[in-house]
N, C-alpha and C positions, 0 to 999 in steps of 0.2 A: 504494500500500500504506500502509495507516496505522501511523502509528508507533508502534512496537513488536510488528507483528505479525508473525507469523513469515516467512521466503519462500517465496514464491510455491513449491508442489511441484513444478512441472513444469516450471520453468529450466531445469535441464539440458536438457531436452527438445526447449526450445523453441531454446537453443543449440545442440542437434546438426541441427535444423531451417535453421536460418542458413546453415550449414557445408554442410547436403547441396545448401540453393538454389548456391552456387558451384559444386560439383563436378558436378550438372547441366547448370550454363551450360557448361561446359569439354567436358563431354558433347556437349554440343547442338552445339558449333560445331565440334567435329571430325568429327562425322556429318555436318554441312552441307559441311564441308570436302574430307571423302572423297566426296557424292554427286556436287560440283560437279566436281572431278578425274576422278571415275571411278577413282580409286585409292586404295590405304592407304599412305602414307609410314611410316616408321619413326617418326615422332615423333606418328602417328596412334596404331600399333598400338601405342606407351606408353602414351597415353594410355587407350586403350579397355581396358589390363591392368592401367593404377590403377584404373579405372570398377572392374573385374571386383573388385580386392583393396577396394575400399572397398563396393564391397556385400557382400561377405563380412566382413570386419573393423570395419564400421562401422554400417551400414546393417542388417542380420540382428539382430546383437545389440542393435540399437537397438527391432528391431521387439519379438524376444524379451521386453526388458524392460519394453516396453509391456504387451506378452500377460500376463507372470508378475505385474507389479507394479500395473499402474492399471486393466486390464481385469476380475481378478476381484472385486475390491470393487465396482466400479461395477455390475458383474452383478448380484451379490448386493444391492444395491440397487434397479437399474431393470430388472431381466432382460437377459435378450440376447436375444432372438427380437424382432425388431421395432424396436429399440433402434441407440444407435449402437455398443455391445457385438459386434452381428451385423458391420455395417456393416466396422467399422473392421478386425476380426477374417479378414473374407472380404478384403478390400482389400490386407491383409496377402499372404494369400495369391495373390489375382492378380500383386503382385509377384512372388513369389517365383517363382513361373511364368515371368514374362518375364525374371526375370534367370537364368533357367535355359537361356529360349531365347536369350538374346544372348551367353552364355556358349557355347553351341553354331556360334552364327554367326560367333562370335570364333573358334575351332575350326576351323570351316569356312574360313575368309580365310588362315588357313596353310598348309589343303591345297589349297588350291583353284588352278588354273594360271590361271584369269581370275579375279581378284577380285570384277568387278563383281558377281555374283548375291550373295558372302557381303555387301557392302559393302551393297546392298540390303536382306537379309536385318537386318543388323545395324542400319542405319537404321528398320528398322519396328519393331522392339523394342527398341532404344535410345529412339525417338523417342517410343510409345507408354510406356517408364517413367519417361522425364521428363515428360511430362503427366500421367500417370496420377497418379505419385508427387507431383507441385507439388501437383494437388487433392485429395489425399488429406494431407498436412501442413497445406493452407490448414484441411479439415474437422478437423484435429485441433487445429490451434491456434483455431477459431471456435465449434466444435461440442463436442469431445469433451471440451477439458482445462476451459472454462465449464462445460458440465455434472457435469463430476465435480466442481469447485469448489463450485457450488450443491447438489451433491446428497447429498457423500457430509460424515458426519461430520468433526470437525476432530479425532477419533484415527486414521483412518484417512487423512486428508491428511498429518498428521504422519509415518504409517508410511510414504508413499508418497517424501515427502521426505527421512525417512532412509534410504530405499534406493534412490535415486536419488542421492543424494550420489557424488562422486566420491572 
């Protein structure tokens, strides 16, 4: 950044990016944990009920502020039909999909008398929203937050930075 320019708008962003790559990893290995066992430990099922509160609490409203704050200017600039506007917007919601279905599969491992099926269950939509989700932050920190960079005015980078601010 040169000096004296302002910062980068999408810091924060790209800090909530950082934070979710760990809370994936911790994801990932206790799914690998439970398929390897064949079982949910209690220290399993904490963990997959942080999973559950940090896509709720953390993860949603992060998408939201994407949606409300950097996706409509960028629209209003490059379109959405075709664009990474479309892209990023639908990617949004195939999340939200699977964290609907791993929330169900988490569900399910309470009632269930043999775990193994929910543990499966939750493996393939745990497993699919951490890959999903890793290439869909890598496109957003490669693809989306350069483009809006290059594309949209430096009033409207401005606005995105102060409403991103924390």
């Amino acid at each position: 950044m040169a000096k004296g320019a302002p910062p980068d708008p999408f810091t924060p962003l790209l800090e909530d990016h950082a934070e979710f790559a760990a809370r994936l990893q911790t994801l990932e290995a206790t799914l690998d944990e439970m398929v390897e066992t064949r079982e949910a430990r209690e220290a399993n099922r904490r963990v997959l009920d942080a999973t559950i509160r940090f896509f709720e609490e953390q993860l949603l409203p992060h998408f939201r502020a994407e949606e409300e704050i950097v996706l409509p200017p960028l629209e209003a600039k490059i379109g959405r039909f075709g664009t990474l506007v479309n892209v990023i917007a639908y990617e949004h919601e195939e999340i939200r999909r699977e964290i609907a279905k791993f929330k169900d599969a988490r569900a399910e491992l309470d009632r269930a008398g043999d775990p193994w099926a929910a543990i499966e269950e939750l493996n393939r939509h745990g497993i699919f929203t951490v890959q999903f989700l890793a290439d869909h932050l890598r496109k957003e920190r490669s693809s989306l937050f350069p483009t809006a960079r290059a594309e949209l005015p430096r009033e409207d980078l401005d606005r995105i930075r102060e409403r991103l601010r924390r």
